[in-house]
Structure formats: C-alpha cells, structure tokens
C-alpha positions as CSV (number, residue, x, y, z in Angstrom):
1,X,0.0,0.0,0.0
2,X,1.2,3.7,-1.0
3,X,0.1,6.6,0.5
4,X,-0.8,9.9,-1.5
5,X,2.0,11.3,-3.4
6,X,3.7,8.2,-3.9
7,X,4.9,7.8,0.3
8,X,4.6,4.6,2.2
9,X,1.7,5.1,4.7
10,X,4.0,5.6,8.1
11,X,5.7,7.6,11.2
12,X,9.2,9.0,10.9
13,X,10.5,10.4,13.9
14,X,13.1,12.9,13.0
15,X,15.0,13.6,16.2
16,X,17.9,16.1,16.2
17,X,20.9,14.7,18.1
18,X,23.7,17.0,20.3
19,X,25.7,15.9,22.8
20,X,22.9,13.8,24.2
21,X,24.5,10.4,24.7
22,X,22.8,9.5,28.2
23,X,19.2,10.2,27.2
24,X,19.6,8.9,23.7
25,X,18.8,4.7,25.2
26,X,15.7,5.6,26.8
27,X,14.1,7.7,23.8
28,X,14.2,4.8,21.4
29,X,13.3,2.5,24.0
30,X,10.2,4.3,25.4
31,X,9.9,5.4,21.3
32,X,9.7,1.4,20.1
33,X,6.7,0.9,23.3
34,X,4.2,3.3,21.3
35,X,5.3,2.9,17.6
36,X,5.7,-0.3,18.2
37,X,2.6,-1.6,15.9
38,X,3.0,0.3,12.4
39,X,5.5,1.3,10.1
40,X,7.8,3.3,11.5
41,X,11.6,4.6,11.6
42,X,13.5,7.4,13.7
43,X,16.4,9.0,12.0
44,X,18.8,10.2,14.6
45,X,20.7,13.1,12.8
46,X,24.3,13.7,15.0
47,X,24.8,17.7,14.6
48,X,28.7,17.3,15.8
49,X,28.1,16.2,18.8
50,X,31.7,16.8,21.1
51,X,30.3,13.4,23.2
52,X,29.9,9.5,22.6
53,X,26.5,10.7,20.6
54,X,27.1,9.6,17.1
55,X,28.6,6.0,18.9
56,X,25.3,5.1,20.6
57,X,23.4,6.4,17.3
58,X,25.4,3.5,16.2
59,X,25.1,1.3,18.4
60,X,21.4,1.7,18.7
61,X,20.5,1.5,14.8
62,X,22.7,-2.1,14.7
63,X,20.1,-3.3,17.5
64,X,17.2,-2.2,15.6
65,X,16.5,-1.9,12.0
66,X,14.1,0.5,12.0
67,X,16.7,3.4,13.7
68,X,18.6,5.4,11.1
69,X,21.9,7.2,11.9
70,X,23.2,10.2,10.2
71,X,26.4,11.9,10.9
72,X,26.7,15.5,9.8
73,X,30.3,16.9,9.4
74,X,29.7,19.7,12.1
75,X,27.9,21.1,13.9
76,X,25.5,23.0,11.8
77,X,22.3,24.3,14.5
78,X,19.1,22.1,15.5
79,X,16.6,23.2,12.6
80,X,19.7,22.6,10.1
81,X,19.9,19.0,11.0
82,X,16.0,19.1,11.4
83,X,15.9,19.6,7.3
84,X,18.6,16.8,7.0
85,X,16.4,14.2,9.1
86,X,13.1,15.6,7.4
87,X,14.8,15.0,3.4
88,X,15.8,12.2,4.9
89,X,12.3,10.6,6.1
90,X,10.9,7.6,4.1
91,X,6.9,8.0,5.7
92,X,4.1,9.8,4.8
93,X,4.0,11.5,8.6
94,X,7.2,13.2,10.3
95,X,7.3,13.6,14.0
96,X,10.2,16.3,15.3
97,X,11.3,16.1,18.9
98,X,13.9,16.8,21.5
99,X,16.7,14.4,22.0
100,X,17.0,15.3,26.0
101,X,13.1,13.6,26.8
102,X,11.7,16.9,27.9
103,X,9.3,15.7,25.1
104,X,7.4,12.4,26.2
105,X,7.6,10.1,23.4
106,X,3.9,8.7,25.1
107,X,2.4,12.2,23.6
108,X,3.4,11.1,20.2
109,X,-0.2,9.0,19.4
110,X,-1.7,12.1,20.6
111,X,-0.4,14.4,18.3
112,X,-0.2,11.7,15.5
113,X,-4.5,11.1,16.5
114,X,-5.0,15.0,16.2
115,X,-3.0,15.7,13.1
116,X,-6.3,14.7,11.3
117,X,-7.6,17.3,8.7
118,X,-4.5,19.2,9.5
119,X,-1.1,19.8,7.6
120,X,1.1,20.7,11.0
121,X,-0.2,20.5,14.7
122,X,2.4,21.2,17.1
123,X,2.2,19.6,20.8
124,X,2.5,22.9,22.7
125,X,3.5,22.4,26.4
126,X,1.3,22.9,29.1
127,X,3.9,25.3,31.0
128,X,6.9,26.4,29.9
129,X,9.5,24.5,31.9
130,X,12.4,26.9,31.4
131,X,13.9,30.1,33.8
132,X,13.1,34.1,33.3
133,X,15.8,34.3,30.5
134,X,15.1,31.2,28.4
135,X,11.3,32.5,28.6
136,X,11.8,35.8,27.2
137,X,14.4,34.4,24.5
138,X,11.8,31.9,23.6
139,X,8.4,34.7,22.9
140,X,11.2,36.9,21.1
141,X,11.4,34.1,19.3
142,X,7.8,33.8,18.2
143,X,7.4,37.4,18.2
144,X,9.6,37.1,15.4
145,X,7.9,34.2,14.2
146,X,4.7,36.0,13.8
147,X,5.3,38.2,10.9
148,X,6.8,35.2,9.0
149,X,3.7,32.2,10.3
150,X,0.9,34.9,11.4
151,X,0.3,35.8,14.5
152,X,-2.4,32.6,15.8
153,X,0.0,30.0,14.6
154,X,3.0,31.5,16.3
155,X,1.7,31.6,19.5
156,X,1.5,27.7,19.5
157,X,5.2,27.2,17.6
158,X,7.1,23.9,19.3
159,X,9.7,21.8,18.5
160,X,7.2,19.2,19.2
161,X,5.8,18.6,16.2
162,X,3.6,16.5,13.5
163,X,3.3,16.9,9.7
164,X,2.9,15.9,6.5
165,X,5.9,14.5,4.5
166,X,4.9,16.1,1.7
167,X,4.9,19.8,2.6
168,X,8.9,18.9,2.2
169,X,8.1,19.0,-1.5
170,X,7.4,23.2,-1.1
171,X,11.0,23.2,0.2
172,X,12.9,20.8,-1.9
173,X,15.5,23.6,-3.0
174,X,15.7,25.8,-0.2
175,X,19.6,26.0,0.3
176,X,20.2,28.8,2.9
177,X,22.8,28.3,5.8
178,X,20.1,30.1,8.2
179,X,16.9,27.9,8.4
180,X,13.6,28.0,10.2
181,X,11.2,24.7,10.0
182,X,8.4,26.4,11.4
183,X,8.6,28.8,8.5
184,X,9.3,26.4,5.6
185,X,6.4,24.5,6.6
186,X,4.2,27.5,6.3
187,X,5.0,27.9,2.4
188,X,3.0,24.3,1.7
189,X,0.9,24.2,4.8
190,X,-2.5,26.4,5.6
191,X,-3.7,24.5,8.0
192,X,-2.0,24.3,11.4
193,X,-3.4,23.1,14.8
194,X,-1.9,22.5,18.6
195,X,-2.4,20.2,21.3
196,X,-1.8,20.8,24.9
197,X,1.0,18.0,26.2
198,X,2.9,17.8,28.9
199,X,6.8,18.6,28.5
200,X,9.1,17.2,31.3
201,X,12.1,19.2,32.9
202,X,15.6,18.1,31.5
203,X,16.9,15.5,34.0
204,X,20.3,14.5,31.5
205,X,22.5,17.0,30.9
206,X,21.6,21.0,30.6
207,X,20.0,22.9,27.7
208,X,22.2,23.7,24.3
209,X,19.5,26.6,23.6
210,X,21.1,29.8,25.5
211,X,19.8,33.3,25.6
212,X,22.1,34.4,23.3
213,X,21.6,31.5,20.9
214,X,17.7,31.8,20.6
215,X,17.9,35.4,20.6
216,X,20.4,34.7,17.5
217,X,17.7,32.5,16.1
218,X,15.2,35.0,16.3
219,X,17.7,38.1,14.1
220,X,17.7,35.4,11.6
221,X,14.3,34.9,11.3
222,X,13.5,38.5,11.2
223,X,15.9,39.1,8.5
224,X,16.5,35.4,6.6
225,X,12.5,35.5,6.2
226,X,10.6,38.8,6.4
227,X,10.6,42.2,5.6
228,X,10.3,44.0,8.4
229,X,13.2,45.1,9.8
230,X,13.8,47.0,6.6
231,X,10.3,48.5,6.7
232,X,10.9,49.5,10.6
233,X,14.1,51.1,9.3
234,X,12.1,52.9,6.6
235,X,10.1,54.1,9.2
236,X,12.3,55.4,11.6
237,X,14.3,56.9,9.0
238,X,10.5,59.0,8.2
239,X,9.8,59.8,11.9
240,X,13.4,61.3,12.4
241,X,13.6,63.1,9.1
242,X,10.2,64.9,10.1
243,X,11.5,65.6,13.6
244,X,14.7,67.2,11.5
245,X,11.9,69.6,9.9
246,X,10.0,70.5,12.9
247,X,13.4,71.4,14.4
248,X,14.5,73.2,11.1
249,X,10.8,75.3,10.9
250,X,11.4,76.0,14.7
251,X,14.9,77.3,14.4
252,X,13.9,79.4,11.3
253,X,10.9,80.8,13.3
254,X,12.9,82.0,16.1
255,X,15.2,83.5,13.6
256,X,12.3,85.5,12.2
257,X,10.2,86.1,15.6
258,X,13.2,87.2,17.9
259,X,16.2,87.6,15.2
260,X,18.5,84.9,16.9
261,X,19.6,81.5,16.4
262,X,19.0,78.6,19.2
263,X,21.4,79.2,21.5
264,X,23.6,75.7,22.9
265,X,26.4,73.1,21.2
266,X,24.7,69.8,23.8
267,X,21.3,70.6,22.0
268,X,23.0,70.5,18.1
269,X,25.2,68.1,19.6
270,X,22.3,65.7,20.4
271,X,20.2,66.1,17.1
272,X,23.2,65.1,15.0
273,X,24.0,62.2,17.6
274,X,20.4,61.0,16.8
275,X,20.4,61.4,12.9
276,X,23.4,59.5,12.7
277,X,22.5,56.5,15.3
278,X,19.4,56.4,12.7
279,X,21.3,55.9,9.5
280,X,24.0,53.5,10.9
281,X,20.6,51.5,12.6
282,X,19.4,51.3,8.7
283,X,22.4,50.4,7.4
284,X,23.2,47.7,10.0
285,X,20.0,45.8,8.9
286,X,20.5,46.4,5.1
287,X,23.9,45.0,5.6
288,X,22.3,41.8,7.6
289,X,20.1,41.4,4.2
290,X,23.2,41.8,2.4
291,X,25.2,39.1,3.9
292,X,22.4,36.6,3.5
293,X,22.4,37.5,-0.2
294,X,26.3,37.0,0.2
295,X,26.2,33.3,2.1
296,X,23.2,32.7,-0.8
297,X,26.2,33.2,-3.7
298,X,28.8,31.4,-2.1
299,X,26.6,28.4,-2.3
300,X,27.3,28.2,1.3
301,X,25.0,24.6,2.3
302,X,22.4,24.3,5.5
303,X,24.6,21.1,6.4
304,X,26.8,18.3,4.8
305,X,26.5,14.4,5.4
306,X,30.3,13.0,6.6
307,X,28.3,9.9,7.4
308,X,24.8,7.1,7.5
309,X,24.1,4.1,9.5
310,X,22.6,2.5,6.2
C-alpha cells in the first residue's frame, strides 16, 4: 500500500541529536513501546556532537532496524539538522522532537490522533518548563515568528511537532545556511493546529539553547525571512527626518520672531548624535540582508553528510 503522493503510509521520527548520549537509550526504548505496531523509523541526525553521541546512534541502529543514523560533518544548528532528518524521512507522517526527553515520546499518538484534517499540529507544552531568561528568549522568538507564520499559529510554535511529508516537497530547494522549519512548513501548509502535552524538565544534561543562541535564532528569522526590519528602518528613517523639519521650521521661526539662532552646542550636539544612530541602525539591517544575499552566492549549504548508518 502507498500513501498519497507516492509515500509509504508511516511515522518518521526525525530527532535532532547534540551531545545527548545518556538520554539517547531511553528515547528509542520508550519510542519502540508506542510505535511499536505500524510502520515506523526514527532518524537520529548527530549535529557534531563533542560526546559519545554519534557511537550510541550507532550502536542503537545495529540493534534495531528501524533506527537510522546520520552523521553531519559539524555542527551546523538544531533546525539545520531538522531539514537533513526531514529530506531524509521515508513515511508519509514526520514527528520532530527533542533528544534530552523533555518531550514524552507517550504524547506522540496524541499528536499523531489530532493531526487529522491538518497539515502541522504542534504539541504545545502545558507550561513552559524553562527560567526568566530562556522564557523571554523563547516569545522573542515567536514574536519574530509572527510576521513570518501569522500571528495565531505562532503563538503555538514547538519543537514538538507533526506533519505531513509532503509539505517537504514546497522546500525541496531551499539552500540557505540560516533555516527555520516552522517557517518552511508554512509555504505548503495552511492549516496548522496544537495540542496541549505535557513537557518534562531536563533531567540529562543541561539545555544547548542559550539566551544568546535563541535570541540569534530570532535576528535570523527577522531578516533570513521577512521584511520588516527593513520597513521598521524605513520608518524610523520618516519619523526622524520629520523631527529634522520641525526642528528646522522652529529654528527658522525664532530666527524671524526674535532675530537669533537657538542658543547651545549639547542641543546640536544631540540632534546630530540622533540622525546619525538612525542611519548606521538602517544600514546595519541592510547590511544583515546583504550578507544573507552573500552566504546565498557562495553556495554556502544548510549542512553536509560525513556519514549514515545505512
């Protein structure tokens, strides 16, 4: 039997793997107790790991034919290897999770039962598990996210997630160093839901995802797939260049009303300060654009394969 568009009717769990070599045994283990009936696979993609990762992906696909291993050369970021493990995917039905079981591999029939009439649902945690500063990285993150997915579906955004193989087909030749799943998904998907499930706290190992790093994520969202840093600049640009002519009409009208200039250097001093923190704001974002269009020339790939379990 063949699903639509030619995929064999399935579940692919496409987990993302960094230095993750204690929690890696119990995934597939706890993984294998609720896929254990249907066709199914998980492809373990190793994103240059510095640990004994890439060995237990080993290990753990020569136990078990239905794990895939996939080595990449470095290590590229999580929604890089994400796209290697999603091209990678023989099913008709990819599942993305953590590799550090703060997602429950029991909530996967779940999300798998409500994808339904859907293209994407994404199992959105019940509470956020993580501290003040991981918080406000992460709704930066979808603030960002909202210009590029719409405001509703960003609000539900997880790494937790279910789809449809074939929305992969929308993105067959994307080739950008900076990706974002959640907003290649959105150029063959419309319609998107979210489930409720519970996310556990980390008990292997600490969190890869820093302030810095998702804060990072979220600058290359705003500028790798939107506009609107370059409108924002367009704008400020407008608002200071009509505060240069109400300061311009005021100087000339005190020139003509009481036949002096404004008297001060801090007050000049401060205007041109202002104008010129303005344009080197504006030309800091073009230049952002411009790199991107740089990386996009050099041919510069999302991630390269050393190495496969198969």
């Amino acid at each position: 039997m063949v699903a639509s568009g030619g995929m064999e009717p399935g579940v692919s769990v496409v987990v993302p793997v960094y230095n993750s070599e204690g929690s890696l045994p119990e995934l597939i283990d706890r993984l294998e107790k609720v896929l254990g009936g249907g066709a199914h696979e998980a492809v373990l993609v190793n994103d240059g790991s510095r640990d004994g990762s890439w060995a237990v992906v080993q290990r753990l696909a020569g136990e078990r034919r239905w794990v895939r291993g996939i080595n990449l050369m470095r290590n590229y970021g999580q929604h890089n290897a994400l796209l290697c493990g999603i091209r990678a995917a023989r099913y008709d039905t990819i599942v993305t999770m953590d590799d550090d079981l703060q997602h429950p591999p029991e909530e996967v029939p779940r999300l798998l039962k409500e994808l339904g009439d859907h293209d994407v649902v994404y199992g959105t945690p019940e509470r956020e598990p993580h501290g003040f500063w991981r918080g406000l990285a992460s709704r930066l993150t979808k603030i960002a996210l909202k210009s590029a997915m719409g405001a509703q579906t960003a609000r539900s955004v997880s790494a937790f997630r279910t789809f449809r193989t074939r929305l992969r087909d929308a993105f067959v030749d994307y080739g950008s160093p900076h990706v974002s799943i959640d907003v290649l998904l959105t150029w063959g998907a419309s319609r998107f839901g979210s489930l409720r499930v519970r996310h556990e706290p980390r008990s292997i190992g600490a969190s890869n995802y820093t302030f810095g790093k998702l804060l990072t994520h979220a600058v290359n969202m705003m500028t790798g797939f939107t506009t609107v840093p370059l409108r924002l600049a367009s704008v400020v640009g407008l608002a200071f260049s009509l505060f240069g002519l109400v300061v311009l009409a005021y100087v000339v009208g005190r020139y003509f009303i009481q036949g002096g200039s404004v008297p001060g250097f801090p007050f000049l001093a401060c205007t041109i300060a202002i104008f010129a923190g303005v344009q080197l704001f504006a030309l800091g974002i073009m230049g952002e654009y411009l790199a991107r269009i740089h990386f996009r020339q050099m041919g510069r790939p999302a991630y390269a394969v050393e190495t496969t379990t198969d």
